[in-house]
C-alpha positions as CSV (number, residue, x, y, z in Angstrom):
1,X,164.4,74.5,154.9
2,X,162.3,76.8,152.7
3,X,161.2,80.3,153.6
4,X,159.2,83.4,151.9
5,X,159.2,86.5,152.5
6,X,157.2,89.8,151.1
7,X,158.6,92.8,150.8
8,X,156.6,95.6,149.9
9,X,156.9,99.8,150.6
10,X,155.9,102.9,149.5
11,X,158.5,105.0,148.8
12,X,157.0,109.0,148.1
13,X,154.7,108.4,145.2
14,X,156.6,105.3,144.7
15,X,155.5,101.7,145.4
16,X,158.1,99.0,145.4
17,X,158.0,95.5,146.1
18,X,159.8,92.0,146.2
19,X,158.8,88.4,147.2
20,X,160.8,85.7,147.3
21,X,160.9,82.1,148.4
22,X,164.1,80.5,149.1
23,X,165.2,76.5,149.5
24,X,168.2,76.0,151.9
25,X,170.1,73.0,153.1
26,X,173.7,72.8,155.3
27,X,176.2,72.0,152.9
28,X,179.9,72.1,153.3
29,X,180.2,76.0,152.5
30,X,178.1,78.7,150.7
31,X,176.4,78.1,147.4
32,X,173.6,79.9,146.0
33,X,171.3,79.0,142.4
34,X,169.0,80.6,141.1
35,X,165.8,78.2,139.9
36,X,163.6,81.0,138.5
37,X,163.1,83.2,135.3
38,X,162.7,86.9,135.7
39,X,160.6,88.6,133.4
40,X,162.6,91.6,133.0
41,X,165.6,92.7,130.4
42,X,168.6,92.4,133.1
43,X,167.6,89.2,134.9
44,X,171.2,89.1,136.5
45,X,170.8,92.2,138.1
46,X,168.0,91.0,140.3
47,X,169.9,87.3,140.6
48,X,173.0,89.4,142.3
49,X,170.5,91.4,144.3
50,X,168.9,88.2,145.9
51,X,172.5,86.7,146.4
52,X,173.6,89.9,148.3
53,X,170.6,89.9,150.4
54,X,171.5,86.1,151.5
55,X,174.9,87.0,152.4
56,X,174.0,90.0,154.0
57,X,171.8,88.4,156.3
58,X,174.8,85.5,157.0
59,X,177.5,88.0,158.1
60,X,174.7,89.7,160.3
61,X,174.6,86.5,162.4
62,X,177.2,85.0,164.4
63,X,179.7,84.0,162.4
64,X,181.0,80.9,164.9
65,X,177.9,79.6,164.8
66,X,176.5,79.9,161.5
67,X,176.3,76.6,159.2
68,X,177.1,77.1,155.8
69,X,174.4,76.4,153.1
70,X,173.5,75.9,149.8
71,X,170.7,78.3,149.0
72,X,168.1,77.7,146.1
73,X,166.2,80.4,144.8
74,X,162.9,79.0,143.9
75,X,160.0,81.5,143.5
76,X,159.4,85.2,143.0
77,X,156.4,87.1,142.4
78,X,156.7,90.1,140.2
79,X,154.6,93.1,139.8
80,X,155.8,95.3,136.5
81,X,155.1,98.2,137.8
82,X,156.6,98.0,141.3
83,X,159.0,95.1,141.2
84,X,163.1,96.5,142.0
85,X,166.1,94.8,142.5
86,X,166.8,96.3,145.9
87,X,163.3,94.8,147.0
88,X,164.4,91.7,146.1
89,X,167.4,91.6,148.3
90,X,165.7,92.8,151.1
91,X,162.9,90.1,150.5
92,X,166.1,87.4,150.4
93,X,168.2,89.0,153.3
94,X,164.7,88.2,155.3
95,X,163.8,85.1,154.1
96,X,167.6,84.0,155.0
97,X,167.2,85.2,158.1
98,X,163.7,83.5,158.7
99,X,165.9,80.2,157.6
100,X,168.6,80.8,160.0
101,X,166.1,81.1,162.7
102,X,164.6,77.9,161.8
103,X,168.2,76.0,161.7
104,X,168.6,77.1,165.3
105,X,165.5,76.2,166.5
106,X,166.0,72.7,164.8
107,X,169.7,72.2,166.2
């Protein structure tokens, strides 16, 4: 399953924004990898802020239910200006979500 998702607000006089495109499949239990190279000075920070928007957007759902996945992130789109960490994660938490939806709809 593959998802993207655009985040994007303004913020005061500030504009932030995120965009992500994650690869998932059910795998025994949760994995995440990170496929992409940021173009910034602390690209772990934004590979940590992607995971925790993935795993936020697992414990929202039912945890019974929920299939466990390994998670690829495959695309971003960065903006210098504008692109945040925190956008990122809620890009990811959204995308995840999007993909959970799918897997429900499939099963």
């Amino acid at each position: 399953m593959k998802a993207t998702h655009e985040f994007t607000r303004f913020t005061g006089n500030l504009h932030v924004y995120g965009s992500v495109t994650l690869t998932a499949e059910p795998s025994d239990s949760f994995s995440f990898a990170s496929r992409v190279e940021w173009p910034c000075r602390d690209p772990e920070l934004f590979d940590a802020a992607v995971r925790r928007g993935i795993e936020h957007a697992l414990s929202e759902s039912a945890a019974a239910t929920t299939p466990s996945f390994h998670v690829e992130l495959t695309k971003i789109v960065w903006r210098e200006r504008e692109s945040v960490a925190l956008a990122y994660e809620f890009a990811a938490a959204q995308a995840m979500r999007d993909v959970l939806r799918d897997a429900t709809n499939v099963a």
